[in-house]
N, C-alpha and C positions, 0 to 999 in steps of 0.2 A: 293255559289259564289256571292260577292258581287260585284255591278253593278255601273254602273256611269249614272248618265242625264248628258246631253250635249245639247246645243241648238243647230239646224241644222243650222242656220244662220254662228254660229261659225265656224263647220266643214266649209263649204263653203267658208268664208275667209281663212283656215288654210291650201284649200286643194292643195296650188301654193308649200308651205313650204311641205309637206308631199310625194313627187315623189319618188319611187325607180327606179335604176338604172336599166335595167337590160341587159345583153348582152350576146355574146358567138354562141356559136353552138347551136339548138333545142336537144331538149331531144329525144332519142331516142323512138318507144313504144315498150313497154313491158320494158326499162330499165327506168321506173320511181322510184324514193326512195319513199316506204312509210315508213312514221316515223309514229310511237304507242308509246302512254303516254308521256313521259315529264314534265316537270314542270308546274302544273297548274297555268295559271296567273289570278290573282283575279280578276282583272279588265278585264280581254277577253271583255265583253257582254258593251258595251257603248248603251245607252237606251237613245235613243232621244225624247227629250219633247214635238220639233215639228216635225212629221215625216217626208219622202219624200216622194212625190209621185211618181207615176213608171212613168218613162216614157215614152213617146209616139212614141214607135224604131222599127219600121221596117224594118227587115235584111234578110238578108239570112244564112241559118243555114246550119249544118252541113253535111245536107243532097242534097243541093243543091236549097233549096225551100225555100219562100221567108215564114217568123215568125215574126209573131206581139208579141210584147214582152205581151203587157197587153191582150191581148183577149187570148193567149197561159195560161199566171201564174192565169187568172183572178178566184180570190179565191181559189187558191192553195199558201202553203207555198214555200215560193221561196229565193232565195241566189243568186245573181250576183256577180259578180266578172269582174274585168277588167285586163285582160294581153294578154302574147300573148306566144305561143309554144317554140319561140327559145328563151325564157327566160330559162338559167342554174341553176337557183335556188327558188326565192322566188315564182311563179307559180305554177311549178311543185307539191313544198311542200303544198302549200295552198289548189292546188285542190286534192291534196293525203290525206291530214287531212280529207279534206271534206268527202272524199269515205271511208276512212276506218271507220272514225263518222258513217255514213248514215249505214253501215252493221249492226253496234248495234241496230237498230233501229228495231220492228217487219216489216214483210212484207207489209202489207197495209199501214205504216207509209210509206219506202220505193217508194212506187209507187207514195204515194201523194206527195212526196218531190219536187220541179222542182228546178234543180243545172244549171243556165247561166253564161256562158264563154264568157264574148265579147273581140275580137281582141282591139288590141289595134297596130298592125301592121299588116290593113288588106290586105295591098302590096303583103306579103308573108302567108300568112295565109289564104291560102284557104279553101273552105266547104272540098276536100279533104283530106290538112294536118290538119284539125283539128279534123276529122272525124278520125280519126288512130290515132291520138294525146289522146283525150279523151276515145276514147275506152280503152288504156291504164289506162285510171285512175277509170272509169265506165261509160258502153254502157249508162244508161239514160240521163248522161249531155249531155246540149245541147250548141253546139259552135255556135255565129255569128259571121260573116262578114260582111262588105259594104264598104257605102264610109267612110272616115277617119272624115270628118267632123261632119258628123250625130254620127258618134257614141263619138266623143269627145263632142260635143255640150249634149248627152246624162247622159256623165259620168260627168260634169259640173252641171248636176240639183242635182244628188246625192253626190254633194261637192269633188268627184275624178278628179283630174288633169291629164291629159295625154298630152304628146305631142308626134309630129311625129315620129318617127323612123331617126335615123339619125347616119351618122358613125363618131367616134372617130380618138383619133390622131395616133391610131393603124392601124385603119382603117375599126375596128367592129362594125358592128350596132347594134344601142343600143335605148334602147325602156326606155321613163322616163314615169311612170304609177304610178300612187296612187295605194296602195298594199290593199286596205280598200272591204273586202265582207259585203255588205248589204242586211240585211234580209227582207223579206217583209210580214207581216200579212197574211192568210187567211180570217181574218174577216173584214180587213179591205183594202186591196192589199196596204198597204204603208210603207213605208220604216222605220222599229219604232228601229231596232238594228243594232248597225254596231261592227264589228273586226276588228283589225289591224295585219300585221303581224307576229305578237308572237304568237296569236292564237295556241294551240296545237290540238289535236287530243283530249284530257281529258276532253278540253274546251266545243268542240264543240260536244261531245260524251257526255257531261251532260245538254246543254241546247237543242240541236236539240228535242227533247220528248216534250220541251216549246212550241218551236219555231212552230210546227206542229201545234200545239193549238191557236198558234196566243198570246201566253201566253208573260210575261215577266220574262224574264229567272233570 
């Protein structure tokens, strides 16, 4: 799989341009789409020259108890992700690539993994519905919440843009989220790979083995 550098400076300016939409009804659990295989895209793995570093986020997760993101991943392989449950499509798919990837993987890979889900609409997205939300997709992800500020101010150091939640001319609330999962080193806990949307299940089912390594995919 060939890869891209990119300077993190750049994401960062690009990340106003880069929002998806996303709206509608929440996904049901247990009626989530897993997609397997698809078209590998060459370019999936973008390889940052300067990493990020993790941020300094403490939420409340899915269980109702307050998760320090960096003392929680600290030197574990890890994967954020920013959206939110009543997203109908580009979430759902993202964190279903994720799970059905992660099962290829042996078991002690498995365990070392940490998969974070942070709200990006944490009004509706409680430690409850996200706790039945991700169960659906795999019991180890772990979902936060809080306040909207801290965790946009958060998804800004990692070059992801979010804004509010806000309703349309229909009258649907709709959530504008950077669609971008960033990987973070065990050896280093810093944000050194990022995906974008197209990401498949192939993608990440071939570099996740890296990724655990702290390798470059």
């Amino acid at each position: 799989m060939r890869t891209t550098r990119v300077a993190a400076a750049a994401l960062l300016a690009a990340a106003a341009l880069t929002l998806t939409a996303c709206g509608g009804e929440p996904t049901k659990p247990g009626a989530v789409t897993q997609i397997a295989g698809g078209q590998t895209n060459a370019k999936a793995a973008t390889v940052l020259d300067r990493p990020f570093n993790k941020p300094e986020l403490v939420l409340t997760d899915n269980t109702g108890k307050p998760w320090n993101l960096r003392e929680q991943t600290k030197g574990k392989p890890t994967l954020i992700y920013f959206g939110y449950t009543h997203c109908p499509d580009v979430c759902p798919l993202t964190m279903s690539n994720i799970a059905v990837a992660k099962k290829a993987l042996p078991k002690a890979d498995q365990d070392n993994l940490r998969v974070v889900f942070v709200t990006t609409d944490p009004e509706r997205d409680t430690p409850e519905s996200l706790d039945a939300w991700l169960k659906a997709q795999d019991p180890s992800f772990v979902g936060l919440t809080g306040d909207f500020a801290t965790i946009q101010a958060a998804a800004r150091t990692l070059g992801i843009g979010i804004e509010a939640a806000s309703k349309d001319a229909n009258g649907d609330v709709v959530s504008m989220h950077g669609a971008q999962v960033i990987a973070f080193s065990p050896k280093t806990d810093e944000g050194y790979v990022l995906y974008g949307e197209g990401t498949t299940v192939d993608d990440y089912t071939k570099d996740l083995p890296k990724l655990i390594k702290g390798e470059t995919p």
